[in-house]
C-alpha positions in Angstrom: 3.6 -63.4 -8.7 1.0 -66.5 -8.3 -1.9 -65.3 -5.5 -0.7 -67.5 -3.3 2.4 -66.2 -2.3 1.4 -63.6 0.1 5.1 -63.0 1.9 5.2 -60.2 -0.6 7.7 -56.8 0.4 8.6 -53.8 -2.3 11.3 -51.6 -1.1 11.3 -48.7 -2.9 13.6 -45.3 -2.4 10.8 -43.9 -3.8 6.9 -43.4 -3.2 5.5 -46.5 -1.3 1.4 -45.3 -3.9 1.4 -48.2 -6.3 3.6 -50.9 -5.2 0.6 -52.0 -2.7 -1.1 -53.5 -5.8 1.6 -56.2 -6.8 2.4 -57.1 -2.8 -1.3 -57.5 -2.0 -3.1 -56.3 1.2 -0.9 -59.5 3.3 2.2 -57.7 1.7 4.0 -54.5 2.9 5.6 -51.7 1.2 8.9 -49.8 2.9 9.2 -46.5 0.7 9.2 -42.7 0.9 5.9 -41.3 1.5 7.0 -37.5 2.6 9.5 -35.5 1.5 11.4 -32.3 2.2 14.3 -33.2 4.4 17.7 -32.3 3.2 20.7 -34.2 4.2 23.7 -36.4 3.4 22.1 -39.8 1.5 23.3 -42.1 4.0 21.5 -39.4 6.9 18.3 -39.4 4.8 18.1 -43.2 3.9 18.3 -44.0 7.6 15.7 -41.3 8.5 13.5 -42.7 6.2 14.2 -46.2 7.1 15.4 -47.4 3.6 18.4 -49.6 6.1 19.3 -53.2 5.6 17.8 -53.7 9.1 14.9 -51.9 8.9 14.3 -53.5 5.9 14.6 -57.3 7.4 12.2 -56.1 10.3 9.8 -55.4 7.8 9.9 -58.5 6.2 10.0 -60.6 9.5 6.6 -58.9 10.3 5.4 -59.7 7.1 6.0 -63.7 7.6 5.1 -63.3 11.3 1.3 -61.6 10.2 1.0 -63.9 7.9 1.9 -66.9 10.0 -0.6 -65.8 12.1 -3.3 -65.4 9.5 -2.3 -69.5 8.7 -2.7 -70.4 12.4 -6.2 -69.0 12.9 
């Protein structure tokens, strides 16, 4: 992706350690980054926040942040 798009999210049902290098420090990451629980997937997605909403929250900061980077 070209440097200058910095509205950058990975979501990954996995470990968040290494997608922080393609998104960029004005990027975010939504992943796993602890394990151990044991539940239904649907139970464990949610805990972890892997949800569609959770997921456009994340994303809406991201622009916001970066918005306000612009503005300053």
């Amino acid at each position: 992706m070209p440097p200058s798009l910095k509205n950058r999210l990975a979501v990954e049902a996995g470990a968040t350690l290494g997608w922080w290098k393609y998104v960029g420090e004005q990027g975010g990451v939504v992943g796993l980054d602890a394990f151990g629980i044991s539940a239904p997937g649907d139970v464990a997605m949610d805990y972890f926040g892997l949800t569609v909403g959770h997921v456009v929250a994340q994303a809406r900061q991201v622009v916001k942040r970066n918005r306000q980077l612009v503005e300053t």
